[in-house]
N, C-alpha and C positions, 0 to 999 in steps of 0.2 A: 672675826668670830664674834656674832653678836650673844647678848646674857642667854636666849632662847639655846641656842647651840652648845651653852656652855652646861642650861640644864638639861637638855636631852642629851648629851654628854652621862653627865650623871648617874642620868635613869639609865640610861645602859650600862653603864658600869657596874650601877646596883642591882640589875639583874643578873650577868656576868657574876659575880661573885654568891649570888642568891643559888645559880648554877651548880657554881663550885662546892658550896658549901651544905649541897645535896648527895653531893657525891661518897663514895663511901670513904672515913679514915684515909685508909691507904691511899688512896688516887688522891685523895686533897693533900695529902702531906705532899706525894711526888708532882700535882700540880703545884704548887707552892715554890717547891725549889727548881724547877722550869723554870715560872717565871719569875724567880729572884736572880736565875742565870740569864733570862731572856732581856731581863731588864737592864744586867750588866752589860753583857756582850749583846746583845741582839740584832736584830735587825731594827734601821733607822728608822723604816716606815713600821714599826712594831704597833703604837699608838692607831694610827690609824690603819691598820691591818686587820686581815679577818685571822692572824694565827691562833690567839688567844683563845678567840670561839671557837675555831676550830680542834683548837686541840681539847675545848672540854665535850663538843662532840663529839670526838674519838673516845673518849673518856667514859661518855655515860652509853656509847655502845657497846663498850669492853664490860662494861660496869652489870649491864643489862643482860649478855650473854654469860655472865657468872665468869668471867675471867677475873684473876688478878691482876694489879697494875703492870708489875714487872715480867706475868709473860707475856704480856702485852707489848711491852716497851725495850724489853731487856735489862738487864742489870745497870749497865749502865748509863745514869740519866741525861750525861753532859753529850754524851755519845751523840741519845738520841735528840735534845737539842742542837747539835750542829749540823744533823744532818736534816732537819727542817730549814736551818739556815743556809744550808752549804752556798745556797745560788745567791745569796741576799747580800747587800752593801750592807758592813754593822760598823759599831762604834769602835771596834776592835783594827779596823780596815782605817777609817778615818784617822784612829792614831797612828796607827806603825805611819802611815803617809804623812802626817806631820812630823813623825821624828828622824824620815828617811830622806824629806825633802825632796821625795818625787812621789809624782801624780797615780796613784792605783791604774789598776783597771778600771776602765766606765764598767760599771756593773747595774747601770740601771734599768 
């Protein structure tokens, strides 16, 4: 990864978050704690993944249609972060299999 990659890195982030921080109160607080969960548990290829974006383009289409976050998503947030995960290898996976001392599923 050369410095160029590491600033366009950046710029994208900072657009990303320029995103989010468009979005109304409520949807930023429950983006927020998504990815304070996605970050714990997530999925491994989270960083370089399209979830993030994706999930604030779900976000300013709900946003746009006058819906609220949560009938959007449901009540429950962790919910619906796992079940963006369900199919995904996460960090979650990699430990229990370190502390089971056998190999997961290939889930890649």
């Amino acid at each position: 990864m050369g410095i160029q990659d590491i600033i366009e890195g950046k710029k994208q982030w900072r657009a990303h978050v320029a995103r989010v921080k468009a979005l109304p109160p409520d949807y930023q607080i429950v983006y927020k704690e998504l990815q304070r969960y996605l970050f714990k548990v997530g999925p491994v290829d989270l960083p370089d993944g399209g979830l993030l974006p994706g999930i604030v383009d779900f976000f300013e289409e709900g946003a746009a249609a006058g819906k609220g976050v949560l009938g959007l998503i449901g009540t429950d947030v962790a919910a619906f972060a796992d079940g963006l995960i369900k199919d995904s290898r996460t960090y979650a996976d990699i430990y229990q299999e370190s502390i089971s001392g056998s190999p997961g599923p290939d889930r890649t």
